[in-house]
NUDREN-993685 format. One line per 4 residues: number of its first residue (from 1); their letters; for each residue x negated, z negated, y negated of N, C-alpha, C, O, CB. Coordinates in Angstrom, 3 decimals, decimal comma. Glycine has a CB too. Layout:
NUM) A) X/Z/Y/X/Z/Y/X/Z/Y/X/Z/Y/X/Z/Y; ...
This chain:
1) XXXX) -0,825/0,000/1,179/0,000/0,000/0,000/-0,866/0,000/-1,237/-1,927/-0,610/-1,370/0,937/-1,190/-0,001; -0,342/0,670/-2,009/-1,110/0,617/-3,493/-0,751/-0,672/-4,459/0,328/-1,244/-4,614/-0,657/2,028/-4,401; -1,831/-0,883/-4,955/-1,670/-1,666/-6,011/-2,003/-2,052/-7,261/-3,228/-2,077/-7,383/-1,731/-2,225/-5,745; -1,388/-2,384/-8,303/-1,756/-2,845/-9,305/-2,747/-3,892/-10,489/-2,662/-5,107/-10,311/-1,135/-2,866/-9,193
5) XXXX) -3,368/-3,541/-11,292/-3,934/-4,520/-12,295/-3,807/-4,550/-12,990/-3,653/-3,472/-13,565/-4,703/-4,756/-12,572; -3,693/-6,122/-13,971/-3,256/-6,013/-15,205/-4,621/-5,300/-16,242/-5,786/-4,999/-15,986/-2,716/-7,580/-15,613; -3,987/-5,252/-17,171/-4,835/-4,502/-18,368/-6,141/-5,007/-18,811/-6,522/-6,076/-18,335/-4,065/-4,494/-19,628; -6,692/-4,543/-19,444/-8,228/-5,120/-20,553/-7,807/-5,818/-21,466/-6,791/-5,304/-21,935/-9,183/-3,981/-21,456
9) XXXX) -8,097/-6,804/-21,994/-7,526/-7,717/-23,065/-7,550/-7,040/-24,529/-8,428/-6,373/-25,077/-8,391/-9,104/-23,094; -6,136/-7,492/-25,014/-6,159/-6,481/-26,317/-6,930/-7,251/-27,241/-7,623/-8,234/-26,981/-4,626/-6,062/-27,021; -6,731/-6,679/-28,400/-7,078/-6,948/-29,660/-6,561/-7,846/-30,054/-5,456/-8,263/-29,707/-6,958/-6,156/-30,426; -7,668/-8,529/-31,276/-6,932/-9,861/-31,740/-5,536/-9,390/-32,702/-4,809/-10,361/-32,913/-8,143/-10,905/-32,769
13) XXXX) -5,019/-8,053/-33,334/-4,430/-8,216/-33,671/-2,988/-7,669/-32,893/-1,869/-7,768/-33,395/-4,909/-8,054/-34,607; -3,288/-7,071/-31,552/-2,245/-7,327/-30,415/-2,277/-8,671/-30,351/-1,547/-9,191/-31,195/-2,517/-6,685/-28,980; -2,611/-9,104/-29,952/-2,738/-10,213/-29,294/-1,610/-11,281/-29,981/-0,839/-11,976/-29,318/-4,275/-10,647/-29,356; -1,708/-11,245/-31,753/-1,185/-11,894/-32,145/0,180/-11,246/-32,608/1,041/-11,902/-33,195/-1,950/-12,443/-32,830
17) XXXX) 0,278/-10,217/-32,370/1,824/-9,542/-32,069/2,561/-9,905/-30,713/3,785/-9,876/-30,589/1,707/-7,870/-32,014; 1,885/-10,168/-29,956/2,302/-10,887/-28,680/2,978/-11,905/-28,849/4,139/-12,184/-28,551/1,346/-11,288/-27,898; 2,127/-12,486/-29,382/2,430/-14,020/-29,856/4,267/-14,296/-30,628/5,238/-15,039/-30,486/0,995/-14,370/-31,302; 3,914/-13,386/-31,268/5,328/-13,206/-32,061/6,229/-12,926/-31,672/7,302/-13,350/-32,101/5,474/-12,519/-32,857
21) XXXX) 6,076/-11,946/-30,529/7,205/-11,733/-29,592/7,526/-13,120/-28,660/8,536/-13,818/-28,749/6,800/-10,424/-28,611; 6,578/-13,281/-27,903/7,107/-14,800/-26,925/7,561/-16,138/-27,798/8,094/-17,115/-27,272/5,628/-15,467/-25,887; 7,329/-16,051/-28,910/7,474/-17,448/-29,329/9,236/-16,937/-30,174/10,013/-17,783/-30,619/5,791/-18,157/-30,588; 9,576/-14,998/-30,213/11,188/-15,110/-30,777/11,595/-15,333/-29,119/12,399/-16,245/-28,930/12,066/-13,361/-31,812
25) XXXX) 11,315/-14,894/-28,399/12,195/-14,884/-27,200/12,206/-16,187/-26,638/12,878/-16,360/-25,621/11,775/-13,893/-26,154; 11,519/-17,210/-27,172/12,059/-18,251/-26,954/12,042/-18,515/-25,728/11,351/-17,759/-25,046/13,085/-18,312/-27,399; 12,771/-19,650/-25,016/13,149/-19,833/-23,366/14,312/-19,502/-23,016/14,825/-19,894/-21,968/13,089/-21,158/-22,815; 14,929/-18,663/-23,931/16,357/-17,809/-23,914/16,008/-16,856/-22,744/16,727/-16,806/-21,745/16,783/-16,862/-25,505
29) XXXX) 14,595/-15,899/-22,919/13,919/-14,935/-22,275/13,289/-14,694/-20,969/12,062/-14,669/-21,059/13,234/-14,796/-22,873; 13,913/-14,443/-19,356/13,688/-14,502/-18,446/12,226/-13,987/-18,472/11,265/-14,642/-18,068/14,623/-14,034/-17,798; 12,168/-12,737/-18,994/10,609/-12,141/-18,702/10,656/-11,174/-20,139/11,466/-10,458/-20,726/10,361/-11,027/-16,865; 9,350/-11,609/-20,284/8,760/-10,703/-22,111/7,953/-9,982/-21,729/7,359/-10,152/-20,664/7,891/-11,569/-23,534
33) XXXX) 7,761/-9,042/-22,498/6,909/-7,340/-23,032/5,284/-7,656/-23,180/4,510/-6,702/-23,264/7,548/-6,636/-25,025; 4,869/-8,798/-23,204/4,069/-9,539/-24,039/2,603/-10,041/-23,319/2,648/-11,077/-22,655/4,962/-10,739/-24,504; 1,495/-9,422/-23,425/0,399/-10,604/-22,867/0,237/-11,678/-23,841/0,656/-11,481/-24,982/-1,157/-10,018/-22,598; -0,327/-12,813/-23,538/-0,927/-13,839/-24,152/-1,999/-13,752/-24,996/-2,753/-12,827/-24,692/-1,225/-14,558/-23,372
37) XXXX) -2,292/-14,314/-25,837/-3,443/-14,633/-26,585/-4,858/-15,118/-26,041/-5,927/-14,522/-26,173/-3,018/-15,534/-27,365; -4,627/-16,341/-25,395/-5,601/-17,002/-25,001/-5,820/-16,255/-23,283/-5,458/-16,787/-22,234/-5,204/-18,705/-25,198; -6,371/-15,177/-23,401/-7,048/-14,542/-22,433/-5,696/-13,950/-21,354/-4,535/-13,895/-21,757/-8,228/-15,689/-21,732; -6,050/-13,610/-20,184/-5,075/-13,669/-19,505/-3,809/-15,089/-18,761/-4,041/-16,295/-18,679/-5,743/-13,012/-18,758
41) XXXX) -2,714/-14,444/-18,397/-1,698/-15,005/-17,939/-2,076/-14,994/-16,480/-2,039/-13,862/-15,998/-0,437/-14,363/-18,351; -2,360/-15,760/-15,814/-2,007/-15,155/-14,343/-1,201/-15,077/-13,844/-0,141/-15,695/-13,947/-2,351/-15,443/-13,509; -1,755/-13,670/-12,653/-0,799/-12,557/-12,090/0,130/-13,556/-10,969/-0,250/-14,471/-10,238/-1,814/-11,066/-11,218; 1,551/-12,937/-11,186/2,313/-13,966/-10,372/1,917/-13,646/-9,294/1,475/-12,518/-9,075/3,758/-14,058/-10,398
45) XXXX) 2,021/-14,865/-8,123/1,765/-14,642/-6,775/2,899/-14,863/-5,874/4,059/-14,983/-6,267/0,716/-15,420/-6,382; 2,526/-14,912/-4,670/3,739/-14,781/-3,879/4,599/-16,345/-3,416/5,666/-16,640/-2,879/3,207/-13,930/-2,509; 3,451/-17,048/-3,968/3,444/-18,921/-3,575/4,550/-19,364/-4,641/5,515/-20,089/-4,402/1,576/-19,994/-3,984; 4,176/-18,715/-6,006/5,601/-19,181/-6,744/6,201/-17,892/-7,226/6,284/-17,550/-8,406/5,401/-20,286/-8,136
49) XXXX) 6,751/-16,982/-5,814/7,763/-16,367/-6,236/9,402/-16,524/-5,448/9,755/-17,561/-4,886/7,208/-15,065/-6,221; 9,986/-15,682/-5,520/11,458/-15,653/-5,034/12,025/-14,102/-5,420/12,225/-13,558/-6,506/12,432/-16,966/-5,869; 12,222/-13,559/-3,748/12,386/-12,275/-3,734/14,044/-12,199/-3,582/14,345/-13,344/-3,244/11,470/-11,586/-2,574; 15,232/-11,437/-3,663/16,485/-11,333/-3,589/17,130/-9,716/-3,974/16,591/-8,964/-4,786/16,940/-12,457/-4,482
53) XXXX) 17,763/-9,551/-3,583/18,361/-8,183/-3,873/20,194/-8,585/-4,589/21,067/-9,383/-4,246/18,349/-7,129/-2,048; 20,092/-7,620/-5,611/21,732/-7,964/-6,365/22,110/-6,531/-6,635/21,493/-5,485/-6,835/21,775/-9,027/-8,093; 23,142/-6,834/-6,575/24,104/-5,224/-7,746/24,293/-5,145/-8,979/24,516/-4,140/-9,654/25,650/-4,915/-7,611; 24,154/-6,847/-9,472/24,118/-7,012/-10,623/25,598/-6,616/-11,113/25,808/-6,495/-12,320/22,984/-6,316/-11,146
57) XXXX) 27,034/-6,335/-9,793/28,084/-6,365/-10,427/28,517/-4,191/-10,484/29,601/-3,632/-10,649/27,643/-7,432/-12,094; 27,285/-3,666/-10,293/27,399/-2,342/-10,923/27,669/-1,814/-9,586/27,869/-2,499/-8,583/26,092/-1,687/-11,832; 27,657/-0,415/-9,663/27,868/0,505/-8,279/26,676/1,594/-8,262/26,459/2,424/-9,145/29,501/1,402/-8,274; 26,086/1,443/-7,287/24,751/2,390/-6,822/25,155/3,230/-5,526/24,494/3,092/-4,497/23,287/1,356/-6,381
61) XXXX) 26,365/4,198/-5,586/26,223/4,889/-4,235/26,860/5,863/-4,226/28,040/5,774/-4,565/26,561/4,253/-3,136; 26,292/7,192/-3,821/26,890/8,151/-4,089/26,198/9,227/-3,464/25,036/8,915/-3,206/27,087/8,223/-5,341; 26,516/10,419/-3,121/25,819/11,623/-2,235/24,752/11,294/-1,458/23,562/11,605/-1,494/25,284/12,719/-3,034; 25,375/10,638/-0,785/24,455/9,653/0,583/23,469/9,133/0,104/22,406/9,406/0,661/23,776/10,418/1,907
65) XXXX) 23,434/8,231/-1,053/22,919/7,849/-1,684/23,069/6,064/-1,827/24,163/5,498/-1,817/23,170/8,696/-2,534; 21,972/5,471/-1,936/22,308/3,921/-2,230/21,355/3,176/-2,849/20,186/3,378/-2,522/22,584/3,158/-1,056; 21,752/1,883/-4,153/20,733/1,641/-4,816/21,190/0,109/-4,957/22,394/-0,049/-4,755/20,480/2,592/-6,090; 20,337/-1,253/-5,318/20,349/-2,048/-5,563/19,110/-2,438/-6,600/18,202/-1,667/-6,911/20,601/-2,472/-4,565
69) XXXX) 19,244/-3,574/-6,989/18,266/-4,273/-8,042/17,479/-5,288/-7,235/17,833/-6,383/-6,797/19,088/-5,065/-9,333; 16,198/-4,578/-7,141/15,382/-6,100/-6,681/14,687/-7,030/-7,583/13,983/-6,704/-8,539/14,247/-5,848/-5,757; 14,924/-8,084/-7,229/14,838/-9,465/-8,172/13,542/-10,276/-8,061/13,355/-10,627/-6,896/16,026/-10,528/-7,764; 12,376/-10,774/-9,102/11,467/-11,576/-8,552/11,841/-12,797/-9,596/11,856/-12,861/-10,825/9,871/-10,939/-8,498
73) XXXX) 12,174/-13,858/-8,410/12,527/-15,144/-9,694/11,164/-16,053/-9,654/10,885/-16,504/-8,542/14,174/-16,395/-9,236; 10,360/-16,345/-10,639/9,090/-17,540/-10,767/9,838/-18,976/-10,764/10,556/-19,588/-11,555/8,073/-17,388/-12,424; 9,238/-19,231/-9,311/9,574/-20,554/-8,472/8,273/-21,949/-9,309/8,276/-23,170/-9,465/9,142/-20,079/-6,267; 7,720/-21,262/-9,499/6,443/-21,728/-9,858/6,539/-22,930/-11,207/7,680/-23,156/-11,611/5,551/-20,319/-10,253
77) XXXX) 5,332/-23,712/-11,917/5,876/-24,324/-12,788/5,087/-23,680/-13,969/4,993/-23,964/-15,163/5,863/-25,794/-12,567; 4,727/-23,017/-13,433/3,723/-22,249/-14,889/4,160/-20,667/-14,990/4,868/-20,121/-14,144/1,619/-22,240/-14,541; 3,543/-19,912/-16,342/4,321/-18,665/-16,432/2,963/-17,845/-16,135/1,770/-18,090/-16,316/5,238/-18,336/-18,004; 3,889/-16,457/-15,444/2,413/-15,617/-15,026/3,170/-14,145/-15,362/4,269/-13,924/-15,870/1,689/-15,831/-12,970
81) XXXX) 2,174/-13,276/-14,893/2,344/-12,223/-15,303/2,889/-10,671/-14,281/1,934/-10,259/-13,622/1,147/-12,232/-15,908; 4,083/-9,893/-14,093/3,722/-9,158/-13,286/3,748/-8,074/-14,441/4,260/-8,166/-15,557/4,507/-9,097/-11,963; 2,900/-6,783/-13,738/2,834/-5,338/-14,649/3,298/-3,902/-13,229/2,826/-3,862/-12,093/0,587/-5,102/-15,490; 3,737/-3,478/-13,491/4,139/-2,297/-12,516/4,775/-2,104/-11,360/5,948/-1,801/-11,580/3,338/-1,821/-12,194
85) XXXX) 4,474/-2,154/-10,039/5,858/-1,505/-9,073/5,640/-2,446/-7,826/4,512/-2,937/-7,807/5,762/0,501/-8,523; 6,296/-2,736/-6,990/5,827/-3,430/-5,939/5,746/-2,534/-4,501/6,364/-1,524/-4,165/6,736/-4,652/-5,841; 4,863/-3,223/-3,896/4,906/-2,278/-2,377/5,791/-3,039/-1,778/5,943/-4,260/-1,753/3,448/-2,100/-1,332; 6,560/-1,846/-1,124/7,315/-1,936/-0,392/7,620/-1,440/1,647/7,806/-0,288/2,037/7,897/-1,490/-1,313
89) XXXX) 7,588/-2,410/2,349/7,299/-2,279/4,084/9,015/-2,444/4,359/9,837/-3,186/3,820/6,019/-3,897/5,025; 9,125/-1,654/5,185/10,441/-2,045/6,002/10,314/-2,367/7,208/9,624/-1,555/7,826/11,378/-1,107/6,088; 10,774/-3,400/7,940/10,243/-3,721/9,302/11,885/-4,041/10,129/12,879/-4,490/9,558/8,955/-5,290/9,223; 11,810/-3,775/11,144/13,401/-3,940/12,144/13,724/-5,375/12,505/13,188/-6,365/12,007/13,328/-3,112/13,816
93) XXXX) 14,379/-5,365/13,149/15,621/-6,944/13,109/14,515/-7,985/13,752/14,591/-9,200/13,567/17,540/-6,838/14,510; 13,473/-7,352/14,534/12,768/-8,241/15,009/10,842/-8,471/14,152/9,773/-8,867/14,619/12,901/-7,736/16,645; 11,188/-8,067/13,036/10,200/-8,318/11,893/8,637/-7,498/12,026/7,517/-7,740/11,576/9,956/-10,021/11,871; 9,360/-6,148/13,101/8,251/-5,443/13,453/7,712/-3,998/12,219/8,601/-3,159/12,074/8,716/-4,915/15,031
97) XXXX) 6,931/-3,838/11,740/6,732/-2,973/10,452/6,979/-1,917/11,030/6,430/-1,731/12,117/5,401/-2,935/9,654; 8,091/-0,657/10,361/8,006/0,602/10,140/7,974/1,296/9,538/7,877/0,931/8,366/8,328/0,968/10,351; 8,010/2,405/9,722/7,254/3,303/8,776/7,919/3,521/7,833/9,136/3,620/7,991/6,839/4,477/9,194; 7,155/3,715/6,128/7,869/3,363/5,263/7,098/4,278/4,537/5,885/4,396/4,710/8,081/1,978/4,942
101) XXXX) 7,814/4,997/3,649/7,429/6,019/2,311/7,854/5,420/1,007/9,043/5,740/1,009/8,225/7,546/2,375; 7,663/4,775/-0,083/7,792/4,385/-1,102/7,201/5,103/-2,509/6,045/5,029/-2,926/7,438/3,319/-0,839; 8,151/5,703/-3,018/8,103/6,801/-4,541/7,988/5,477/-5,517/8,611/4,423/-5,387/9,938/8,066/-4,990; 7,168/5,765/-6,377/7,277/4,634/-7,740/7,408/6,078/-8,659/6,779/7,135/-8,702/5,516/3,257/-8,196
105) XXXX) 8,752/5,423/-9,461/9,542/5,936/-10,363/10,563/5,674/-10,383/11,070/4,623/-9,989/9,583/6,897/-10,438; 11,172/6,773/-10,945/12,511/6,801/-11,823/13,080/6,968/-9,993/12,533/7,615/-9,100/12,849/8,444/-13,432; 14,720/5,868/-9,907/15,209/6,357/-8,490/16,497/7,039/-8,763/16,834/7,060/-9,946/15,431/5,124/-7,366; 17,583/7,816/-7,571/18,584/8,335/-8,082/19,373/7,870/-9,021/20,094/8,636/-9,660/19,150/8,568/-7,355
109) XXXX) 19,350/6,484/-9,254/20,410/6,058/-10,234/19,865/5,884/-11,056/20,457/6,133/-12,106/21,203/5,092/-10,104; 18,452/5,370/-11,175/18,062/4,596/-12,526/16,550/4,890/-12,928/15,576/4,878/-12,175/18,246/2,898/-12,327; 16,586/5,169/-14,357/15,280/6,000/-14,918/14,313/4,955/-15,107/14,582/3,815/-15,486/15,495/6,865/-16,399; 12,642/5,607/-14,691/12,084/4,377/-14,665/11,315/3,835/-16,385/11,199/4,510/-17,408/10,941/4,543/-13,345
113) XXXX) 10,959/2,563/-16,152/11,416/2,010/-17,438/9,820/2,090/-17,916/9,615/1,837/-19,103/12,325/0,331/-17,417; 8,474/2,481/-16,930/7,504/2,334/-16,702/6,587/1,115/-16,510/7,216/0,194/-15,988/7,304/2,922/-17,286; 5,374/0,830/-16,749/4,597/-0,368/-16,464/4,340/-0,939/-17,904/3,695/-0,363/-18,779/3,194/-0,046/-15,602; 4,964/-2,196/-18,010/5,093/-2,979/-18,869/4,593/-3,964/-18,191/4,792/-4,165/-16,993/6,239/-3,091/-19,420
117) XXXX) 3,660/-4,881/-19,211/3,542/-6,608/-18,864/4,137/-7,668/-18,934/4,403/-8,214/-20,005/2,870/-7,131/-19,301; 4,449/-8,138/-17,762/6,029/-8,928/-17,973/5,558/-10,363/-18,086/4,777/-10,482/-17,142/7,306/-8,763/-16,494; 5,611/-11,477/-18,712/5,663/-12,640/-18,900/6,452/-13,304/-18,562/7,265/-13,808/-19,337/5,568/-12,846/-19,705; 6,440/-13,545/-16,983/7,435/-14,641/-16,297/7,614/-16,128/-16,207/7,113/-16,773/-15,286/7,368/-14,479/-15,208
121) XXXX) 8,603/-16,881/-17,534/8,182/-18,279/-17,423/9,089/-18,692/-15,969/9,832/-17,969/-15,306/8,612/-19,264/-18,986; 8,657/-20,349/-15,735/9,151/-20,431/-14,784/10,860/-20,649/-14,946/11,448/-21,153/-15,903/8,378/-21,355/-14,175; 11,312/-20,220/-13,966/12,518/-19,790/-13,620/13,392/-18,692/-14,084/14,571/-18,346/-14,017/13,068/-20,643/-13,724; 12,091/-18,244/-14,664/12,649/-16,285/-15,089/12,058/-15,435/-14,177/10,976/-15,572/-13,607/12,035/-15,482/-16,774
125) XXXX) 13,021/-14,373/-14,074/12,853/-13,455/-13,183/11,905/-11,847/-13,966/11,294/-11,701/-15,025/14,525/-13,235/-12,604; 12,163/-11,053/-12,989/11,850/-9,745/-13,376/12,612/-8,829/-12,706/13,061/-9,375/-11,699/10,543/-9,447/-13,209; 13,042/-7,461/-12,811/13,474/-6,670/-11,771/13,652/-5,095/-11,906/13,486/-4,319/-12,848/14,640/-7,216/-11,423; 13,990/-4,962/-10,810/13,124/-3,012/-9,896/14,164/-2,593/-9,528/14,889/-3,296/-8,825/11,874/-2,870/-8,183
129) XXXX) 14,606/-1,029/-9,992/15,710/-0,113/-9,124/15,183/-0,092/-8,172/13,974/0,130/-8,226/16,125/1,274/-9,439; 15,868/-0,328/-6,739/15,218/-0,225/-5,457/16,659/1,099/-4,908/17,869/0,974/-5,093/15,025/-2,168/-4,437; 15,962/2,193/-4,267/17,439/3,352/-4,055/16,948/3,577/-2,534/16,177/2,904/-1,849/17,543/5,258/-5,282; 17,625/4,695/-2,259/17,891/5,273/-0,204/18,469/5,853/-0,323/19,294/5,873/-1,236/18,464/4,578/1,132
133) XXXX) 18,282/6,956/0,903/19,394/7,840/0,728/19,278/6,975/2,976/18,518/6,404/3,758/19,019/10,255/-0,086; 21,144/7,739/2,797/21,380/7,302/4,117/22,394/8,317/4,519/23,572/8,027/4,727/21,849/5,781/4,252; 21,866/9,596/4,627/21,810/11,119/5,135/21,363/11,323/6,564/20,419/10,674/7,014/20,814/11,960/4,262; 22,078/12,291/7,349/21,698/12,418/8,436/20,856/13,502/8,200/21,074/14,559/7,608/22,643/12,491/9,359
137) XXXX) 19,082/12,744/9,190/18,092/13,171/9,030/17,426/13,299/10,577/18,261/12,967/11,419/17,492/12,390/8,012; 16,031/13,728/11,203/15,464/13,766/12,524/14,956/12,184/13,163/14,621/11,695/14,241/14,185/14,822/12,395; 15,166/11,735/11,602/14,685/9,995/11,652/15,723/9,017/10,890/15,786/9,176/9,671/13,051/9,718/10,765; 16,247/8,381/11,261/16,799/7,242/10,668/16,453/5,894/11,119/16,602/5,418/12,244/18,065/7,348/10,749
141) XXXX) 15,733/5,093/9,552/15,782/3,773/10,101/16,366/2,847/10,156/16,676/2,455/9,031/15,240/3,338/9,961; 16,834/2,019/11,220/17,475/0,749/10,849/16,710/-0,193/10,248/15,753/-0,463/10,974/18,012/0,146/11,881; 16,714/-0,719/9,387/15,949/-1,779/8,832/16,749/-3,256/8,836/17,967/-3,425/8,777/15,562/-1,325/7,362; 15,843/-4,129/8,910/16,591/-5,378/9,557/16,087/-6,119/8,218/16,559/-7,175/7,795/16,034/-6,080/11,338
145) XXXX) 15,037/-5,374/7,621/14,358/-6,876/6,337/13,143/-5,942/5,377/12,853/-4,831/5,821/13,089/-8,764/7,562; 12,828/-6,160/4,779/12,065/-5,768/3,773/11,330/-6,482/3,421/11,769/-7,526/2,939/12,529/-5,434/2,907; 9,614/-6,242/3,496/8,207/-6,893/2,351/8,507/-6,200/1,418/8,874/-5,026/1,382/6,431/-6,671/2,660; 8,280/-7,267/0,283/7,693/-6,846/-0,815/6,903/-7,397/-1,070/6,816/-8,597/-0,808/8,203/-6,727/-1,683
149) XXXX) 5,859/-6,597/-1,794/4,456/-7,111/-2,419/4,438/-7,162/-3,743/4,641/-6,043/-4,216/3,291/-6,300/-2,094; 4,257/-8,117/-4,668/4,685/-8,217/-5,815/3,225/-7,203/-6,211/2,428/-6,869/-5,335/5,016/-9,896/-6,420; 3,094/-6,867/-7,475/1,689/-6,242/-8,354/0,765/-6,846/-8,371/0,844/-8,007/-8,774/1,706/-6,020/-9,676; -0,426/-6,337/-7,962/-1,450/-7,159/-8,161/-1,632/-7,976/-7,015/-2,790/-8,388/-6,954/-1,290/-7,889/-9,294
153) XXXX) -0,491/-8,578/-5,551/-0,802/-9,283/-5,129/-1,142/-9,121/-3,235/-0,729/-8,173/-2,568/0,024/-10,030/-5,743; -1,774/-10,014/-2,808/-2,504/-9,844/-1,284/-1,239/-9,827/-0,539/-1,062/-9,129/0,460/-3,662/-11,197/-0,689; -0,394/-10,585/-1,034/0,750/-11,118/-0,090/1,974/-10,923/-0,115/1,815/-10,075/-0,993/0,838/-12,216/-0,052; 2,745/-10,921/-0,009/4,102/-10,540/0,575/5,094/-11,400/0,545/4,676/-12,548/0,396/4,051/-10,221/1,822
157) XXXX) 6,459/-11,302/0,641/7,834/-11,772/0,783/8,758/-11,193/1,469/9,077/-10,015/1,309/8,352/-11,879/-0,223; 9,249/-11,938/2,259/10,056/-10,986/3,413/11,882/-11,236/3,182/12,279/-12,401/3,189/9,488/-11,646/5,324; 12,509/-10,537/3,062/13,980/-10,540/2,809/14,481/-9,627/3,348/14,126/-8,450/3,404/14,410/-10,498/1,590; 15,726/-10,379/3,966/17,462/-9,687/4,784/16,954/-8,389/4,056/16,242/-8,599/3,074/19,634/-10,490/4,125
161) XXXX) 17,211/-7,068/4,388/17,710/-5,319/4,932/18,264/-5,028/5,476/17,694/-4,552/6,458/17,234/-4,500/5,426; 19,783/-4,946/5,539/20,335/-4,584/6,317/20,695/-3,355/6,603/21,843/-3,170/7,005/20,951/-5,113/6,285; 20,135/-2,674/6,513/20,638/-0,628/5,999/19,772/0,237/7,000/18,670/0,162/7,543/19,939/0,101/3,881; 20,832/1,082/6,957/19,570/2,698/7,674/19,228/3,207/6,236/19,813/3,168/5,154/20,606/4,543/8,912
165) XXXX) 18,027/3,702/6,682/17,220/4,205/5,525/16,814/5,515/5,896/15,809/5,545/6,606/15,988/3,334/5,164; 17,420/6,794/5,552/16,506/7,842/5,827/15,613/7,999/6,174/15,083/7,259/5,345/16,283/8,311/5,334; 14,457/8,492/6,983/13,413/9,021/6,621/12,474/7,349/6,618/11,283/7,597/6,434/13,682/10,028/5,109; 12,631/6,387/6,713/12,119/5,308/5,834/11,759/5,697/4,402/10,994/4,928/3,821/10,922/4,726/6,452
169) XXXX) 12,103/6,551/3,880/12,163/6,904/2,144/12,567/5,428/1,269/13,650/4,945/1,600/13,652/8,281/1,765; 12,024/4,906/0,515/13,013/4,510/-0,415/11,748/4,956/-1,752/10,556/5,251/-1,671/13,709/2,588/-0,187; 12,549/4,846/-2,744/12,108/4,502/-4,210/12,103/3,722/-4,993/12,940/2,937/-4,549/12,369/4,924/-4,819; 11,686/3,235/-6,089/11,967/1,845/-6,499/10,663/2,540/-8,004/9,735/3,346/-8,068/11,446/0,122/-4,975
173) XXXX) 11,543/1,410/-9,136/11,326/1,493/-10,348/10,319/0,325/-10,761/10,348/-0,773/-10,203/12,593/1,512/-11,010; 9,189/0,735/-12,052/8,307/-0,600/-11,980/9,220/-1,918/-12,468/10,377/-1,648/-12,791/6,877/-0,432/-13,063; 8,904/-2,978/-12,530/9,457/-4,221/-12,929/9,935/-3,945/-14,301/9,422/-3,115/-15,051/8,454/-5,406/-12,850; 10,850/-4,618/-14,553/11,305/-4,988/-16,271/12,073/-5,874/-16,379/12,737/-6,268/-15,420/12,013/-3,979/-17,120
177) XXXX) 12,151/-6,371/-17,541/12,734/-7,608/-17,740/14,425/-7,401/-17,080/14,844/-8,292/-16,341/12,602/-8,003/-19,500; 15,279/-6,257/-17,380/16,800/-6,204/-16,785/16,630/-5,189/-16,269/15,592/-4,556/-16,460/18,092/-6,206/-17,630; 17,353/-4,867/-15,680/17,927/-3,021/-15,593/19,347/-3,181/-15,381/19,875/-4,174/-14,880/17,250/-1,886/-14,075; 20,042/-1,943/-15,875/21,155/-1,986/-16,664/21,510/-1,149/-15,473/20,818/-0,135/-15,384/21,241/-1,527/-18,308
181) XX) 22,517/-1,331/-14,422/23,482/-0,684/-13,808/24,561/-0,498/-14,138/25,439/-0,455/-13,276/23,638/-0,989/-12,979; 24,838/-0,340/-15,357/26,132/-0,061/-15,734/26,400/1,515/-15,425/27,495/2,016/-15,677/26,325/-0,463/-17,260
């Protein structure tokens, strides 16, 4: 799986535009646009995360088509940072890995928002168009659960899948603070 790093440290006068942003967003703000000042944030890990899939209420399905929002909530007590897309493994009911193709971008429903640095305090989230198509193909997988690998990180989170997945195809959008399924 591919993966991500965060950036080169900006300028002092990024830096202090940063600043300005996290301190309006307040603790109103699940996840900010924003690196820190004082050097880097560290990159969230998998020890204080929390992986989940939602609809967020919206509808993702259409010309054998299917999409949900994947969710990373910081379990953690400190705020860290994710920037870009997560890898993604699909493995069957008995937690065995298969084969899996993962597009980073824009997915059928939802345009991607690109790689932004997200500032996750604790108990704010971040989140990813995750899509499928579930078309009759020479391969269909059943998937029983899904890794994800957050950006940047060694390790993994394993969560309920309950779906055939084409092809093992899916796609999925980098992190951002919402995404709007409306």
């Amino acid at each position: 799986m591919l993966r991500n790093t965060l950036p080169l440290p900006l300028t002092a006068a990024a830096s202090a535009a940063a600043i300005a942003v996290v301190a309006a967003l307040g603790a109103a703000g699940t996840a900010s646009a924003a690196p820190t000042a004082a050097g880097k944030t560290p990159t969230c890990d998998v020890s204080g995360l929390k992986a989940s899939l939602t609809d967020k209420g919206g509808h993702q399905n259409g010309m054998s088509h299917e999409g949900t929002v994947l969710v990373l909530t910081n379990t953690s007590d400190r705020t860290c940072a994710l920037r870009g897309y997560p890898g993604l493994q699909l493995e069957d009911a008995q937690h065995n890995a298969v084969t899996t193709n993962t597009t980073w971008g824009s997915t059928y429903f939802i345009p991607d928002p690109g790689k932004n640095t997200l500032l996750v305090r604790p108990g704010g989230s971040a989140e990813a168009a995750l899509a499928w198509a579930h078309a009759d193909a020479p391969r269909m997988v059943q998937a029983g659960y899904l890794r994800v690998t957050p950006p940047a990180s060694h390790g993994f989170l394993t969560i309920p899948f309950e779906r055939v997945v084409t092809n093992g195809d899916l796609s999925v959008t980098a992190f951002a603070r919402s995404i709007d399924v409306s």
